[in-house]
C-alpha positions as a LaTeX table, in Angstrom:
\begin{tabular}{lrrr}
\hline
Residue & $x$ (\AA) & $y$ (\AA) & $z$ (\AA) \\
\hline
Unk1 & $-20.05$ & $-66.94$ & $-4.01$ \\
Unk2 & $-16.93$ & $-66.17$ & $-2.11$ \\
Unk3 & $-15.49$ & $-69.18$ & $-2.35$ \\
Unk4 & $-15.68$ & $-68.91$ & $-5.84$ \\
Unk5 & $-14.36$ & $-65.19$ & $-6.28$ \\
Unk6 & $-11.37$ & $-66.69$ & $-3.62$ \\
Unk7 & $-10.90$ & $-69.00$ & $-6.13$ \\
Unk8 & $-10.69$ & $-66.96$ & $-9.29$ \\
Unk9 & $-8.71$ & $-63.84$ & $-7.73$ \\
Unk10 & $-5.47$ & $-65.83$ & $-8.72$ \\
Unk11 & $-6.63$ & $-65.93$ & $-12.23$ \\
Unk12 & $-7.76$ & $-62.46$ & $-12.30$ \\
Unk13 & $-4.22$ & $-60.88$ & $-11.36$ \\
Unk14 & $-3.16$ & $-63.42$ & $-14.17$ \\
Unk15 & $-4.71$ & $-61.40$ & $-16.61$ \\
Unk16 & $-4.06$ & $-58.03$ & $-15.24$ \\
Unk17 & $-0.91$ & $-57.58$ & $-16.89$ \\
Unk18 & $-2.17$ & $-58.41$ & $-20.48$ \\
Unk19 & $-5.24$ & $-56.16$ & $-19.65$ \\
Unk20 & $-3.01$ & $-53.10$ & $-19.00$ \\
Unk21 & $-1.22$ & $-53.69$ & $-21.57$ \\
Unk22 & $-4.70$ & $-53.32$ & $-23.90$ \\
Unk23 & $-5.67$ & $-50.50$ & $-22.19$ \\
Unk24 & $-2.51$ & $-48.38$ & $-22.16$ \\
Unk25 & $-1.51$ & $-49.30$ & $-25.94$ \\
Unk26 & $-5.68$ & $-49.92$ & $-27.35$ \\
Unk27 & $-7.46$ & $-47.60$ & $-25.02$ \\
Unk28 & $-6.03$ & $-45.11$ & $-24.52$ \\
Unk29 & $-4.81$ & $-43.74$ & $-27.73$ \\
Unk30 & $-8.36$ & $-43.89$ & $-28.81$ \\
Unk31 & $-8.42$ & $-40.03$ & $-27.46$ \\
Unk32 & $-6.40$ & $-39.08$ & $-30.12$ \\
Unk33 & $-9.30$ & $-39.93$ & $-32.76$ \\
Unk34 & $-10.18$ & $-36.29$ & $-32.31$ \\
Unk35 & $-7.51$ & $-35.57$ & $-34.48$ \\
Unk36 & $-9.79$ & $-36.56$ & $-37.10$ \\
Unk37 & $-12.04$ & $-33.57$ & $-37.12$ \\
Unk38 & $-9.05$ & $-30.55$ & $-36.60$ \\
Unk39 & $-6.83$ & $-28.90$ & $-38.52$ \\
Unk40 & $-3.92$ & $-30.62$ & $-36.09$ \\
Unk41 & $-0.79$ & $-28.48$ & $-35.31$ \\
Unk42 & 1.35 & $-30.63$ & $-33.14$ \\
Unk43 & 2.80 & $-27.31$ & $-31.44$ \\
Unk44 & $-0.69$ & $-26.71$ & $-29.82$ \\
Unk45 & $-0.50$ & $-30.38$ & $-28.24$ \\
Unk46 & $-3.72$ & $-33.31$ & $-28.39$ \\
Unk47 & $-5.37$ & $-31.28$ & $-26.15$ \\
Unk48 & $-4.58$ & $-27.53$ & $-26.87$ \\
Unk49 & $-6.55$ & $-24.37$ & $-28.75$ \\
Unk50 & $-6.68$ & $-26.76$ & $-32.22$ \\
Unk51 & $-9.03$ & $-25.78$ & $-34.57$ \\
Unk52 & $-11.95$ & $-27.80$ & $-35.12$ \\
Unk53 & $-12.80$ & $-28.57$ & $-38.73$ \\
Unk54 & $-15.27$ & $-31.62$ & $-39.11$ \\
Unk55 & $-15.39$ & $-33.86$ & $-41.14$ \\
Unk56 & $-12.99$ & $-31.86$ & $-44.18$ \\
Unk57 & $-10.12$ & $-33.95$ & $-43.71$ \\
Unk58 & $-13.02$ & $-37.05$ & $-44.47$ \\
Unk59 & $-13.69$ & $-34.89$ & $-47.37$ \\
Unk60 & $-9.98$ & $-34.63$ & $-48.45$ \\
Unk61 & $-9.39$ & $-38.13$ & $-48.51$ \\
Unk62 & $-12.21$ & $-38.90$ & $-50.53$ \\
Unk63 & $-11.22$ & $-36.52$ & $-52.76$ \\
Unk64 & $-7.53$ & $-37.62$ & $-53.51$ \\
Unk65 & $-7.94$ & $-39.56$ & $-57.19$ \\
Unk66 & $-5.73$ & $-42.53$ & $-55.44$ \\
Unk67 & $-7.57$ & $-43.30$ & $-52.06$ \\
Unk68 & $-10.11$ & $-45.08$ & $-54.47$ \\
Unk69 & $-7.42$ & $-47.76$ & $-55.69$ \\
Unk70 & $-5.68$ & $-48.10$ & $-52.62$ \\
Unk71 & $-8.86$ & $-49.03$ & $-50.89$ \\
Unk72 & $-9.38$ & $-51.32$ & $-54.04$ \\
Unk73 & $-5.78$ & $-52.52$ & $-53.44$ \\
Unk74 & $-6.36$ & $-53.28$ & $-49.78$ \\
Unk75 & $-9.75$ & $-54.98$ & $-49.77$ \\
Unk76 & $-7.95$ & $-57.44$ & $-53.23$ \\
Unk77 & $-5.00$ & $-58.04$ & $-51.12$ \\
Unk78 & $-6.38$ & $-58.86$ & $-48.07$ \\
Unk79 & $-9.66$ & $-61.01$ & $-49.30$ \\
Unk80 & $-7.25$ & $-63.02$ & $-51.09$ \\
Unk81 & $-4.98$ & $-63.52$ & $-47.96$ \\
Unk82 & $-8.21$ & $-64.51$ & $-45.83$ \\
Unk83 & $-9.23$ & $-67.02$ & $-48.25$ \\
Unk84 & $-5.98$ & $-69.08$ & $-49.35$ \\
Unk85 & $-5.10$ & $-68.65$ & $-45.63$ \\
Unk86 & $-7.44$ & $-70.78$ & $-44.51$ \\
Unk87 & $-7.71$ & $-72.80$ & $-47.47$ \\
Unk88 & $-4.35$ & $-73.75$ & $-47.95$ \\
Unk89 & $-3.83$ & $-74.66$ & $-44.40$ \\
Unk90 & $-6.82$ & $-77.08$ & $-44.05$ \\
Unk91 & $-5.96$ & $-78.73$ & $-47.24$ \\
Unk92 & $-2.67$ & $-79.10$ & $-46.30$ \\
Unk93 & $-3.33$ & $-80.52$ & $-42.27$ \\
Unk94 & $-5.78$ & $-82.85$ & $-44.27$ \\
Unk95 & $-3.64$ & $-84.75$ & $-46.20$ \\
Unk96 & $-0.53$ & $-84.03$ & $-43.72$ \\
Unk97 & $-2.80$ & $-85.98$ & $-41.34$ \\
Unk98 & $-3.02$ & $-89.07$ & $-43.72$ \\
Unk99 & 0.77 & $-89.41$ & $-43.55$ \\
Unk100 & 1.33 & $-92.64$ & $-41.43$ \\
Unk101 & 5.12 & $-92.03$ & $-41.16$ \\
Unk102 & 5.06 & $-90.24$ & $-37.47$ \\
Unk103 & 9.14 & $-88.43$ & $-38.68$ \\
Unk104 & 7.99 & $-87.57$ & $-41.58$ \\
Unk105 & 5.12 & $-85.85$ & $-40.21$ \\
Unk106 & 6.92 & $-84.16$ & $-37.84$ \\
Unk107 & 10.00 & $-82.92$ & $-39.83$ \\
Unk108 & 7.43 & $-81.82$ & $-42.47$ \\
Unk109 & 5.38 & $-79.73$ & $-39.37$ \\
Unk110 & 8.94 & $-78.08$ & $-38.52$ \\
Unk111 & 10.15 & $-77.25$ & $-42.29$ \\
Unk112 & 6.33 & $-75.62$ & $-42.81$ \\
Unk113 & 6.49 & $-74.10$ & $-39.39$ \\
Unk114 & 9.82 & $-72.18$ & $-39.68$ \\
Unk115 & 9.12 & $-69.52$ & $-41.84$ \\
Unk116 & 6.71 & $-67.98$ & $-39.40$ \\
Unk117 & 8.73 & $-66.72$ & $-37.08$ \\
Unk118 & 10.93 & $-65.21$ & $-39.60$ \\
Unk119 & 10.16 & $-61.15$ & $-39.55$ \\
Unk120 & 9.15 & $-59.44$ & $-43.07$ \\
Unk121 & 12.72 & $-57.23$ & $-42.50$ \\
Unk122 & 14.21 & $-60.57$ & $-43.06$ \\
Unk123 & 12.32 & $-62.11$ & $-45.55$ \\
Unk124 & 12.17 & $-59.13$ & $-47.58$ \\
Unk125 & 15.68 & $-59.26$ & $-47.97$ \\
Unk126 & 15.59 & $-62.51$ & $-48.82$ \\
Unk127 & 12.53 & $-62.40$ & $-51.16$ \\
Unk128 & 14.57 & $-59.35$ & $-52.70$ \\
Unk129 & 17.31 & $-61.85$ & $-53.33$ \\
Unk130 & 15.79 & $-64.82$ & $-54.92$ \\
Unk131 & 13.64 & $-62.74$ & $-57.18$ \\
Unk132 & 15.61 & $-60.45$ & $-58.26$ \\
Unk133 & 15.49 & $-60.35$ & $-62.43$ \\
Unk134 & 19.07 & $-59.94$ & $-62.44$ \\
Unk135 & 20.73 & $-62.47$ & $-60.91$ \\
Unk136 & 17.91 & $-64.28$ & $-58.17$ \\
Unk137 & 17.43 & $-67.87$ & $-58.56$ \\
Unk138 & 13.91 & $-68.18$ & $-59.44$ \\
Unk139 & 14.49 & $-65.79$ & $-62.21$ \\
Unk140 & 17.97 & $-67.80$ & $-63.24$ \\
Unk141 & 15.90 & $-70.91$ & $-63.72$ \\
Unk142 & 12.69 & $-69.58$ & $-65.65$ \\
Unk143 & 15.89 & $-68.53$ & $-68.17$ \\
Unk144 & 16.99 & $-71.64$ & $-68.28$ \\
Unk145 & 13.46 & $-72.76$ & $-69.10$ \\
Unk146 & 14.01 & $-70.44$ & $-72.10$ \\
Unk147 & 11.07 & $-67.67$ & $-69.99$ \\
Unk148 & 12.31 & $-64.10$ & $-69.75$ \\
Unk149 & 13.12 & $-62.61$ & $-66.41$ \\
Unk150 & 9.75 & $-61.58$ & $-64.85$ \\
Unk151 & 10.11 & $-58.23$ & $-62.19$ \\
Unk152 & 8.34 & $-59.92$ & $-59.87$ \\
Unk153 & 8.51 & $-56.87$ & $-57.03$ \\
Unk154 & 9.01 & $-54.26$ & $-59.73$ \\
Unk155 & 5.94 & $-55.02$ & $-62.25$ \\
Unk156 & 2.75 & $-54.58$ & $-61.29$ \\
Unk157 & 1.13 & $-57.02$ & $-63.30$ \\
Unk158 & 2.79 & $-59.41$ & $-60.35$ \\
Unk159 & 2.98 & $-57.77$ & $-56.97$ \\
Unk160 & $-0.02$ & $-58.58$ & $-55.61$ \\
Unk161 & 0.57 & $-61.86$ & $-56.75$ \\
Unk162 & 4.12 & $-62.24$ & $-54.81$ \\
Unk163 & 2.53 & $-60.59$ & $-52.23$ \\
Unk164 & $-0.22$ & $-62.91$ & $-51.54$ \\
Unk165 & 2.12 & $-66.04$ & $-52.43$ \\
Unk166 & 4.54 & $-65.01$ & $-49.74$ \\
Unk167 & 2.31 & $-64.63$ & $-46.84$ \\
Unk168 & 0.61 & $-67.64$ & $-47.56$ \\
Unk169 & 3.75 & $-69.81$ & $-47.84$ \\
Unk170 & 5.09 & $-67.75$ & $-44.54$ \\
Unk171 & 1.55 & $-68.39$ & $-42.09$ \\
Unk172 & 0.38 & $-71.47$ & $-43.14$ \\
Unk173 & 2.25 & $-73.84$ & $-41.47$ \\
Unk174 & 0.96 & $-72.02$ & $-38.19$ \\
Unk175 & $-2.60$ & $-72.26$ & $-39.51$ \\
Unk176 & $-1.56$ & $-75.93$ & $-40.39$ \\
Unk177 & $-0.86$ & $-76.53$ & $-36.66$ \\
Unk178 & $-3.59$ & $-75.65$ & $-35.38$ \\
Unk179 & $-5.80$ & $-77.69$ & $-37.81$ \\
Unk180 & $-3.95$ & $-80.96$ & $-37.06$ \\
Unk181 & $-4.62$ & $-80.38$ & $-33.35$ \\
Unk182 & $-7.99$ & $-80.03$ & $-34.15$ \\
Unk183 & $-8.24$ & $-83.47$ & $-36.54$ \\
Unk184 & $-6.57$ & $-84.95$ & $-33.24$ \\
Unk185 & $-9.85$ & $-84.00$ & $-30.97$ \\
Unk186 & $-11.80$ & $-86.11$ & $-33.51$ \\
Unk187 & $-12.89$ & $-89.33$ & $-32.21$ \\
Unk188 & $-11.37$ & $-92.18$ & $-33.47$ \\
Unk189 & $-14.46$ & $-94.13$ & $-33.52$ \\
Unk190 & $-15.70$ & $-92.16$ & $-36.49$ \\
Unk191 & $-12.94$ & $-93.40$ & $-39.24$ \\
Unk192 & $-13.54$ & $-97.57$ & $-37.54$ \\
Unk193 & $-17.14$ & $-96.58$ & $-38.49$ \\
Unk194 & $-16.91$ & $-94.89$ & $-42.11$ \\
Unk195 & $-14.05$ & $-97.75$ & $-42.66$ \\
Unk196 & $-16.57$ & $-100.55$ & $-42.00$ \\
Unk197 & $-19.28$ & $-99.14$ & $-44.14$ \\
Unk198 & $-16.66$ & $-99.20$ & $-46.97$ \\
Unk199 & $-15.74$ & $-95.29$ & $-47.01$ \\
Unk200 & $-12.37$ & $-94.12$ & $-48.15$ \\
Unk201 & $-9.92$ & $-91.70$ & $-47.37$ \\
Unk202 & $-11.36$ & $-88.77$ & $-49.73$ \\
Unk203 & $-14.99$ & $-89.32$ & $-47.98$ \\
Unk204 & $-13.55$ & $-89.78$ & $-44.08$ \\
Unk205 & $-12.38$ & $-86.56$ & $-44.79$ \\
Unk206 & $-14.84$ & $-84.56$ & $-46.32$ \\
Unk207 & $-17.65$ & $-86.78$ & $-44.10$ \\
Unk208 & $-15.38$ & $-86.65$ & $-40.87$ \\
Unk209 & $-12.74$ & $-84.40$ & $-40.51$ \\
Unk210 & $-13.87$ & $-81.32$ & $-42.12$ \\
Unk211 & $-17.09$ & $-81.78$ & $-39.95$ \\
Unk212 & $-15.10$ & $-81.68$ & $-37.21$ \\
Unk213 & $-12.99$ & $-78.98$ & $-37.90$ \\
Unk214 & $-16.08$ & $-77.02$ & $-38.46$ \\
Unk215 & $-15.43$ & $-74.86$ & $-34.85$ \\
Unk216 & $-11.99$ & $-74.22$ & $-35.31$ \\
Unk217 & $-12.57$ & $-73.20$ & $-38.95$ \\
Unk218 & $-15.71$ & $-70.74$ & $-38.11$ \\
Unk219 & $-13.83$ & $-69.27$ & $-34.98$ \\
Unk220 & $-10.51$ & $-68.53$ & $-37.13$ \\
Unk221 & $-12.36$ & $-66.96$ & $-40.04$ \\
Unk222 & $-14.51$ & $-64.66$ & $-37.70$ \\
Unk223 & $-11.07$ & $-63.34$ & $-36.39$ \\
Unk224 & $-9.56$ & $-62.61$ & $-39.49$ \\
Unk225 & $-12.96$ & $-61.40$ & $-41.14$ \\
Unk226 & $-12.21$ & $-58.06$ & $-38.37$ \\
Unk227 & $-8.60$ & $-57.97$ & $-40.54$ \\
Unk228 & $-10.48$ & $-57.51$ & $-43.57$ \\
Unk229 & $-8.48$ & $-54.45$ & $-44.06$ \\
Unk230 & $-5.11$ & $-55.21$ & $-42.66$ \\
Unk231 & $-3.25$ & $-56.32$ & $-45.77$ \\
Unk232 & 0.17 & $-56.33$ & $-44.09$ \\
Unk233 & 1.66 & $-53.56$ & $-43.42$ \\
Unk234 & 5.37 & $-55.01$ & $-42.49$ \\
Unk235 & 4.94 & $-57.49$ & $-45.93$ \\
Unk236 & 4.14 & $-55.04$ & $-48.51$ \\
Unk237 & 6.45 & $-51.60$ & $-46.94$ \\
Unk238 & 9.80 & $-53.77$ & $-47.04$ \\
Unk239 & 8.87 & $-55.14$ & $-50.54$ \\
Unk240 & 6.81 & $-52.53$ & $-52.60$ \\
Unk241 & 8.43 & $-49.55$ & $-54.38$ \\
Unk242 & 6.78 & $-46.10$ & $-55.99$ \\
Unk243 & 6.73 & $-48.17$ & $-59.21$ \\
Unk244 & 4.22 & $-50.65$ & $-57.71$ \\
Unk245 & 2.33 & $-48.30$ & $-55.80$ \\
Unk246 & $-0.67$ & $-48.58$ & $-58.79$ \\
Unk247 & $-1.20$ & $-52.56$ & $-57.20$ \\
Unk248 & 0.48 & $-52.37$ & $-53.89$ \\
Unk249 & 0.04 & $-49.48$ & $-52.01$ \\
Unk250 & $-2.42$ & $-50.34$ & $-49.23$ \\
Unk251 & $-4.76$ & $-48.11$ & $-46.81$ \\
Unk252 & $-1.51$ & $-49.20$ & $-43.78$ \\
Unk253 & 1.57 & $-47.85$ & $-46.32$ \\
Unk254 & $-0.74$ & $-44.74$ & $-47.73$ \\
Unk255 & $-1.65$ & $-43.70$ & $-43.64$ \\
Unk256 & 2.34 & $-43.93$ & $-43.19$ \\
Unk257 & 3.27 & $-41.79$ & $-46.12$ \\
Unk258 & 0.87 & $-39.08$ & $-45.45$ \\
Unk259 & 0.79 & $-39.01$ & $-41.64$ \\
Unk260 & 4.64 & $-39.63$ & $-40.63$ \\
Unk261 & 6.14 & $-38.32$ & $-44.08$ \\
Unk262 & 3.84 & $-35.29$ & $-45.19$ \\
Unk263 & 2.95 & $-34.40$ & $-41.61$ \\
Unk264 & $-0.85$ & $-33.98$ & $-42.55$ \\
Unk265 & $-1.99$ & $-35.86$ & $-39.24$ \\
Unk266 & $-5.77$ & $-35.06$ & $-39.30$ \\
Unk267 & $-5.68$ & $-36.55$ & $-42.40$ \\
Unk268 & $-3.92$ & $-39.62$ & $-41.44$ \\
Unk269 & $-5.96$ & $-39.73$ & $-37.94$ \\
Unk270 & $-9.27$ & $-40.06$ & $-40.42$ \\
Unk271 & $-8.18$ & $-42.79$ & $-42.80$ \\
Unk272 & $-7.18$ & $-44.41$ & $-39.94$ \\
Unk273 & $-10.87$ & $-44.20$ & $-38.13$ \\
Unk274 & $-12.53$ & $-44.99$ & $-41.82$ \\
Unk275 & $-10.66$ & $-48.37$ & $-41.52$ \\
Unk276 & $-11.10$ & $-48.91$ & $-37.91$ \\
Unk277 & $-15.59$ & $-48.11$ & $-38.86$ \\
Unk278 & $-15.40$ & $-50.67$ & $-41.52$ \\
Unk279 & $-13.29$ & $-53.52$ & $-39.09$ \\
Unk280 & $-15.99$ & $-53.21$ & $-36.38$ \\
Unk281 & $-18.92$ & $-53.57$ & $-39.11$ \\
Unk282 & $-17.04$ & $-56.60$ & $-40.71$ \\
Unk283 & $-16.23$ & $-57.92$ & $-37.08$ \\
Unk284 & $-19.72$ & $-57.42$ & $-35.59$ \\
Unk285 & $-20.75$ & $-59.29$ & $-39.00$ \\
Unk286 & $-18.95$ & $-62.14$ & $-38.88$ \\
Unk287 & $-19.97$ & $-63.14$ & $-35.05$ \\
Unk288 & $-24.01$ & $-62.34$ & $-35.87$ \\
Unk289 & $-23.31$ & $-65.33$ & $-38.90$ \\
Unk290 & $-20.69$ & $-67.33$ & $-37.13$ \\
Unk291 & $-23.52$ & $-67.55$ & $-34.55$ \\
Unk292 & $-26.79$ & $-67.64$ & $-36.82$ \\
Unk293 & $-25.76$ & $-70.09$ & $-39.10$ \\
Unk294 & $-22.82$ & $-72.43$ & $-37.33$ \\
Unk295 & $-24.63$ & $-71.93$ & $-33.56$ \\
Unk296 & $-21.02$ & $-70.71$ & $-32.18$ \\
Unk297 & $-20.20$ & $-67.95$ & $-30.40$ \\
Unk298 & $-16.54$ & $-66.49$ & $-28.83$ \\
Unk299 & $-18.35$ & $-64.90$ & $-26.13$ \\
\hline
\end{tabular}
């Protein structure tokens, strides 16, 4: 046994930093959930003579005639982000995967791969830019298809719908990635096999690959099922607009407004701990069936 602990101490200090890190920026600030349940006057301090109220600023929220489409808005938004994003991304490392050419493969990894390390500063701006109804390019060639200029940022008939196109053409070629490394764990021996017994491409991959892609799949969905209701903040605050707010303000952008604009903390503070209630229920879900029904578990 002390061998062993000799042994791991090296690791341990490893992690220290990143577990500091968790605790000063995760932990920590968890005391300020209190906030919640007072009538908060930043004067008094976190910890000075505030008034306790219970659960009134719960009330409050509830009560506002938009928190009900803004949750709507959030739970829309984000579902359809979980979804295509892991759709899209094992479709695509499927048939990227069938490509024989090994620089073609790889330029078309880097082109996919690119836009995710782009911030949503920058491609807001440039989103802004291409489709703007005035003079952006997508909207210069639907004219020239004889279509009228669609608002695509301004309307919202089509928000959500650039919204969730964006941020699926931005991640998936990091999703993408890590799908191909996982078609490259699967043995070889399996496509000889199906090949011999006469199966093609379309059944090696739906008999084969997707089979074993099964762990990687489960794992990545149980993570994002806890970010159920994280539509993206950083997406939809450099693109959306007070015109939009009907299909694009989110649960993130409403906290923002009323907590750092309007000043009404307590009330942000208890959005903020509705959202982080439903996150653990949707987390703690997803590992009791990512375990019960695929046999895999994180921890």
């Amino acid at each position: 046994m002390g061998g062993r602990w000799k042994r791991e101490l090296p690791l341990h200090f490893m992690i220290l930093p990143g577990l500091l890190l968790i605790v000063v920026f995760s932990y920590i600030p968890m005391a300020g959930i209190v906030i919640a349940f007072q009538k908060f006057i930043p004067a008094k301090g976190l910890f000075g003579d505030q008034k306790w109220i219970g659960w009134d600023n719960f009330n409050y929220v509830m009560d506002l005639p938009s928190f009900a489409q803004v949750f709507w808005n959030t739970l829309s938004i984000a579902s359809m982000k979980l979804v295509l994003g892991l759709v899209v991304p094992i479709v695509f490392a499927i048939l990227l995967n069938e490509v024989k050419n090994e620089a073609v493969k790889r330029s078309v990894q880097t082109a996919i791969y690119l836009p995710y390390f782009l911030s949503w500063v920058v491609l807001g701006g440039i989103l802004i830019d291409l489709l703007s109804p005035s003079g952006g390019i997508v909207n210069s060639l639907l004219g020239s298809l004889g279509i009228e200029p669609i608002f695509f940022l301004g309307s919202n008939n089509w928000f959500q719908t650039t919204l969730i196109t964006s941020d699926i053409w931005k991640n998936f070629g990091y999703g993408t990635i890590i799908y191909l490394a996982a078609i490259t764990g699967i043995d070889p021996g399996l496509y000889e096999a199906a090949t011999i017994d006469g199966a093609n491409r379309w059944k090696k991959a739906w008999h084969i690959t997707l089979p074993g892609m099964r762990m990687v799949i489960v794992l990545l969905a149980v993570l994002s099922l806890g970010q159920l209701l994280n539509a993206g903040f950083d997406q939809v605050f450099n693109l959306y607009s007070p015109q939009v707010y009907e299909s694009g303000d989110i649960l993130d952008t409403f906290v923002y407004r009323i907590g750092l604009l309007d000043a009404q903390y307590g009330v942000a503070t208890a959005v903020g701990f509705f959202k982080s209630i439903i996150s653990f229920i949707l987390i703690a879900g997803s590992y009791f069936f990512a375990y019960r029904y695929a046999k895999y578990r994180i921890f």
